[in-house]
C-alpha positions in Angstrom: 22.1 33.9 31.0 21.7 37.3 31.7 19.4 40.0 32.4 16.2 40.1 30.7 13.9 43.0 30.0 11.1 44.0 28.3 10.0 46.9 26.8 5.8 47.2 28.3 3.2 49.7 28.2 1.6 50.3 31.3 -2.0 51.7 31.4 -4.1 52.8 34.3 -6.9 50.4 34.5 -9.7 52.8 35.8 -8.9 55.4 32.9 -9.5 52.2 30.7 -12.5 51.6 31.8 -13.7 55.1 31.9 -12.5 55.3 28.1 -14.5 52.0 27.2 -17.6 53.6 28.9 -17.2 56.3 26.9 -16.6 58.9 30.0 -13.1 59.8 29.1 -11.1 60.3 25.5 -8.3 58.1 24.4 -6.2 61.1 25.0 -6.8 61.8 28.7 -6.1 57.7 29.2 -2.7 58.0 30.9 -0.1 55.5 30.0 3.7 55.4 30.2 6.4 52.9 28.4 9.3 51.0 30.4 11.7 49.1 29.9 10.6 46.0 33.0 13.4 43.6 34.1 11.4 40.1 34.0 12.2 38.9 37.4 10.8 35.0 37.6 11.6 35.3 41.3 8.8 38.3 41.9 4.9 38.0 42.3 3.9 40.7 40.5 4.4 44.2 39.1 6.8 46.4 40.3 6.6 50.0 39.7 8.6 52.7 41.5 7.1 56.1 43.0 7.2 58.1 39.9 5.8 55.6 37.5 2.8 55.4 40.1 2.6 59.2 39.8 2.6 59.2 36.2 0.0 56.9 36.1 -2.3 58.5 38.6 -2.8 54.8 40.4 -4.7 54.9 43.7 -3.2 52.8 46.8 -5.7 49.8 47.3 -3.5 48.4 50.4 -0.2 48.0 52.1 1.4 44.8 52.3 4.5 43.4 53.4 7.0 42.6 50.6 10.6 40.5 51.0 13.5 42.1 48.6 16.2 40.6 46.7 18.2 41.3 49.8 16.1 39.8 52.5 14.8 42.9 53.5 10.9 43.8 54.1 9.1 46.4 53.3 5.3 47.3 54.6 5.1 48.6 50.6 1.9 50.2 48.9 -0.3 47.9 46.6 -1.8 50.1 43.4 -4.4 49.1 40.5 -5.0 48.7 38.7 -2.9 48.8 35.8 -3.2 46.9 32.3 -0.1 45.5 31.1 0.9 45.4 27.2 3.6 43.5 25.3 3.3 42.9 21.5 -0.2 41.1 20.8 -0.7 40.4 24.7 -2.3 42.1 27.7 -3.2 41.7 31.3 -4.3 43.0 34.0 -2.7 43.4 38.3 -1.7 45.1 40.6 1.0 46.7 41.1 4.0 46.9 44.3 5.3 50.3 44.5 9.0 50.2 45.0 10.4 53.1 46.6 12.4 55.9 44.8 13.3 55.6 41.0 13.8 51.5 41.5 13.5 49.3 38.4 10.6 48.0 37.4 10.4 44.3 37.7 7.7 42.3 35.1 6.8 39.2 37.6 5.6 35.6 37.3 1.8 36.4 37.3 1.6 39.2 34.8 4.0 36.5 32.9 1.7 33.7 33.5 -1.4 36.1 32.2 -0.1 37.3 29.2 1.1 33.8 28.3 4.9 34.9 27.1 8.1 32.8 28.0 11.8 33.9 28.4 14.2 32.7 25.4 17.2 32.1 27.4 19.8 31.8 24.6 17.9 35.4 22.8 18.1 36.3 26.6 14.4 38.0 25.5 10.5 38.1 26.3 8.7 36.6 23.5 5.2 35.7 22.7 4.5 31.9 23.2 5.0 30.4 20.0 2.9 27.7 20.9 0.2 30.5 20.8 1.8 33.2 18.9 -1.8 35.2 18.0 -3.1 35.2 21.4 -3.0 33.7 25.3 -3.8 30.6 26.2 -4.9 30.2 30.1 -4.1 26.7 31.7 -6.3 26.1 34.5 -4.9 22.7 35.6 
């Protein structure tokens, strides 16, 4: 199997709110589309520098995080940031990778929106066991 990816839209969580308060238009919301590499192996989000900028996130933390290569790095922790892929959403927080890295769509952002990978598609899909919306399991 090879690489999968995703194509998301990433949201900054506070605008959301703000919007749903009715403090802030839909056009001021700022939001950007990626194309994520769904990485089993990560945690979480991972967002590079400029998609952080883009996105106007605030740093909540720093936190040590260990790389493909076996590397660590003290990295900056940002939310938060709603996650959408076709008829799902959820919400986390997000790593900040340095530079222009790829972003890497993670096992709990996975787990929330309730989405599997198809190995032989190599794709993201929708659980079809719950194709019109997510189903939690809290066992």
């Amino acid at each position: 199997m090879g690489h999968v990816y995703a194509n998301l839209e990433l949201i900054n969580g506070i605008d959301l709110e703000l919007f749903y308060a009715g403090k802030l238009d839909e056009d001021s919301v700022r939001k950007v589309n990626v194309k994520a590499m769904v990485d089993t192996g990560a945690w979480t989000l991972a967002i590079n520098e400029e998609i952080q900028g883009q996105l106007n996130l605030r740093v909540k933390k720093k936190s040590p995080a260990t790389l493909a290569d076996g590397s660590i790095l003290d990295l900056d922790v940002v939310g938060p940031v709603e996650i959408r892929f076709k008829n799902r959403q959820t919400n986390v927080d997000a790593v900040v990778l340095p530079g222009n890295s790829e972003v890497l769509l993670g096992a709990i952002p996975l787990e929330g929106m309730d989405v599997l990978i198809d190995p032989r598609e190599e794709q993201l899909i929708v659980n079809p066991e719950h194709p019109y919306r997510a189903q939690f399991r809290l066992k």
